[in-house]
Structures are given as structure tokens and as C-alpha cells.
C-alpha positions in Angstrom: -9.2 -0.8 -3.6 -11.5 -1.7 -0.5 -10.6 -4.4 1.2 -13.9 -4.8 3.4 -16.1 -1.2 3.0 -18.0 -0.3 -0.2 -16.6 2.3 -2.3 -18.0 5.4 -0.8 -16.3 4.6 2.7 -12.7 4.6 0.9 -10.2 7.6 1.5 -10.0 10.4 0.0 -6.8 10.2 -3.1 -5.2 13.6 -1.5 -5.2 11.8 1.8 -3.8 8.9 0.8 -1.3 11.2 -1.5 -0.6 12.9 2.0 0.0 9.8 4.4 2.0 7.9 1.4 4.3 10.8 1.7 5.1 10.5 5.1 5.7 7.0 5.3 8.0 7.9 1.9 9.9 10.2 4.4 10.4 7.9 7.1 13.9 7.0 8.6 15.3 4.7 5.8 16.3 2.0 8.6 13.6 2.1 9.7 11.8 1.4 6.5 14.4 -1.4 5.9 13.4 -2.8 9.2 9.6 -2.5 8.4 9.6 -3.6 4.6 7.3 -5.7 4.1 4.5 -3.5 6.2 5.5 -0.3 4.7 5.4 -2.0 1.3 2.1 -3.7 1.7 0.6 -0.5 3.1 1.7 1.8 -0.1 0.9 -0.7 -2.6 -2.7 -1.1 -0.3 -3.2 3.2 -0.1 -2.5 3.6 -4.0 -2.9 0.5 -5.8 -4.5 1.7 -9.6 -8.6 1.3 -10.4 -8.4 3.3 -13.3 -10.9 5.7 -11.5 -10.0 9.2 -11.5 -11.7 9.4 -8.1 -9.7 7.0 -5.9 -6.8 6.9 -8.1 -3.6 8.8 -6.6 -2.5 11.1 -9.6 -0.3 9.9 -12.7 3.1 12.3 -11.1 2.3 10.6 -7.5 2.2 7.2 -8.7 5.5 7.5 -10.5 7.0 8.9 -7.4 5.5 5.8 -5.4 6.7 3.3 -8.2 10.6 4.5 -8.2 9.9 4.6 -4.1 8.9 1.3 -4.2 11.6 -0.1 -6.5 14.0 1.8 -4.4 13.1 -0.1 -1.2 13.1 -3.4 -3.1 9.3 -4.1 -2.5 7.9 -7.0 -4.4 7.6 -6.9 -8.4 4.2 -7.4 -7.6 3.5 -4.6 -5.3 5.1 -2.0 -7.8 3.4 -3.5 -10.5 0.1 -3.4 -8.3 0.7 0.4 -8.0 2.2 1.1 -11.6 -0.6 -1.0 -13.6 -3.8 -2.3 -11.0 -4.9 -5.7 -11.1 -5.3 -8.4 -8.3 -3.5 -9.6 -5.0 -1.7 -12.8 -5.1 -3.8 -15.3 -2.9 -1.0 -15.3 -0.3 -1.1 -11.2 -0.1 -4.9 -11.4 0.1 -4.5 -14.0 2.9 -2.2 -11.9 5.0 -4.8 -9.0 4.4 -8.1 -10.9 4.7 -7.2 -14.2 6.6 -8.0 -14.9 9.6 -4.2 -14.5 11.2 -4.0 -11.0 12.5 -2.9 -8.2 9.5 0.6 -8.1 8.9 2.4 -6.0 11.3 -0.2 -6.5 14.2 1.0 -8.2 17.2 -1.0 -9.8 20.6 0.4 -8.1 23.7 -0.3 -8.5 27.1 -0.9 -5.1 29.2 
């Protein structure tokens, strides 16, 4: 689902199939250090429209569902992923707010 483009600016299904994989291969401490960003980002790359063009396919998404469930992301990120539907306001927030995305930091060079 777009966050801020319109629909023909949003990535390809097989790419988002391909970098979903690798962040399902990552180190799993360091996944369990980075839960809640690797969560939000899977549940973001492949969260269900019910379009066949932006949809990841129905094998994928049971892969990313029992990868999600493994990890202990949030009912509602697996439930994003497994049935569509909307953010909570305070996931939307952390996504559109005006604080800095989650996982991004200010640092002084």
C-alpha cells in the first residue's frame, strides 16, 4: 500500500518478494534486536490489496505470515499481511508523523 506516491510509483511484487527474502534471512539476533523495524518493514513491503498486481503471491504471503509469527511481530502486522486492511493510528503515526520514521536516527558527522 503507498504510503505517500500514487500507485504507479509502488514496487514491483517480485521486488518486494526479493528484498522480503533477505531481510527473512538475516542474522536472527540481529532480527531480535531490530523487531520492531524489520516487522514494520515486511508488514509495509507486502501488506494485502487484493490486487493481483502489487499483491506478493498467495505461497509468499504464507511464508511471510509464519515469518512473522515466528519473530513475534504484532497480531496486527501478521494480520495486515495475512488479510489487508488499515494501520492502527499509532502505526500510521510512526509512519506518517512528523517524528522521524521508525528506525531513523539524527547524527552528527
Amino acid at each position: 500500500m503507498p504510503v505517500y506516491a500514487t500507485l504507479q510509483q509502488v514496487v514491483a511484487a517480485t521486488r518486494v518478494q526479493a528484498w522480503s527474502e533477505k531481510l527473512m534471512g538475516m542474522n536472527v539476533a540481529r532480527v531480535e534486536k531490530n523487531l520492531a523495524m524489520v516487522s514494520l518493514c515486511l508488514m509495509q513491503l507486502s501488506r494485502r490489496t487484493d490486487d493481483r498486481y502489487r499483491d506478493v503471491t498467495r505461497g509468499f504471503r504464507e511464508q511471510l505470515v509464519m515469518y512473522l509469527e515466528e519473530i513475534g511481530a504484532s497480531e496486527l502486522y501478521v494480520r495486515l499481511v495475512r488479510d489487508g486492511g488499515r494501520l492502527d493510528q499509532e502505526s500510521e503515526e510512526s509512519i506518517v508523523g512528523d517524528s522521524l520514521p521508525l528506525g531513523f536516527r539524527l547524527v552528527n558527522v
